[in-house]
N, C-alpha and C positions, 0 to 999 in steps of 0.2 A: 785216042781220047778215052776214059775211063765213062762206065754208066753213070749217071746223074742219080742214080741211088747212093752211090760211093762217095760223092761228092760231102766236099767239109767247108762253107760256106767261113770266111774268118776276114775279120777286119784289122789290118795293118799301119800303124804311123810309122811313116820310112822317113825319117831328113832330106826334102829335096833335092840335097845336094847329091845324096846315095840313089834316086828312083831310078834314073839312068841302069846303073848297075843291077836294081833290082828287077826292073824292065826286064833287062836279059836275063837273070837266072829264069823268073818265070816263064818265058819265051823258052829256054833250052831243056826246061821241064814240060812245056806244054800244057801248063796250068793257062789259067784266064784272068786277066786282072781290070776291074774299073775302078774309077776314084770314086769318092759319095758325089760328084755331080751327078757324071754317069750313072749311074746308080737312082738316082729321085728321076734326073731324065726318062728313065728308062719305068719307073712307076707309073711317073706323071703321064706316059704315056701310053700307058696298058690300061689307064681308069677308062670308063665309060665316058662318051661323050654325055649324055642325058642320064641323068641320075635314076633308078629304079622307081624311090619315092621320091613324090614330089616333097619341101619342108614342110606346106600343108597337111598332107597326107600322116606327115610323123607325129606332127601336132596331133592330130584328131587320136591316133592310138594312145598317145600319149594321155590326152587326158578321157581318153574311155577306161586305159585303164587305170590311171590314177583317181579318178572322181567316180567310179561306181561303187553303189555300195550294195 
């Protein structure tokens, strides 16, 4: 496996009917491959359970800094 510095992140539309076949080149190259579910799965579930600010919170900066003068 190559350093993850090296790495060239690229998005592919393969015809279903070819994923099969392209499954295996990537496998016999050793590359990695998810689809965009995997992919948001894999977001969706790196986020923070409990948000940093609260919406309250953003609110308030928001209008501190919009309405001071």
């Amino acid at each position: 496996m190559t350093n993850s510095a090296t790495i060239q992140g690229v998005y592919v539309n393969v015809p279903t009917v070819d994923w099969s076949l392209f499954r295996e080149l990537i496998r016999k190259f050793g590359w990695q491959a998810e689809t965009r579910e995997q992919l948001l799965d894999r977001f969706i579930s790196s986020r923070p359970v409990t948000p940093i600010l609260s919406e309250e919170e953003i609110m308030d900066e928001v209008k501190a800094i919009r309405y001071t003068k």
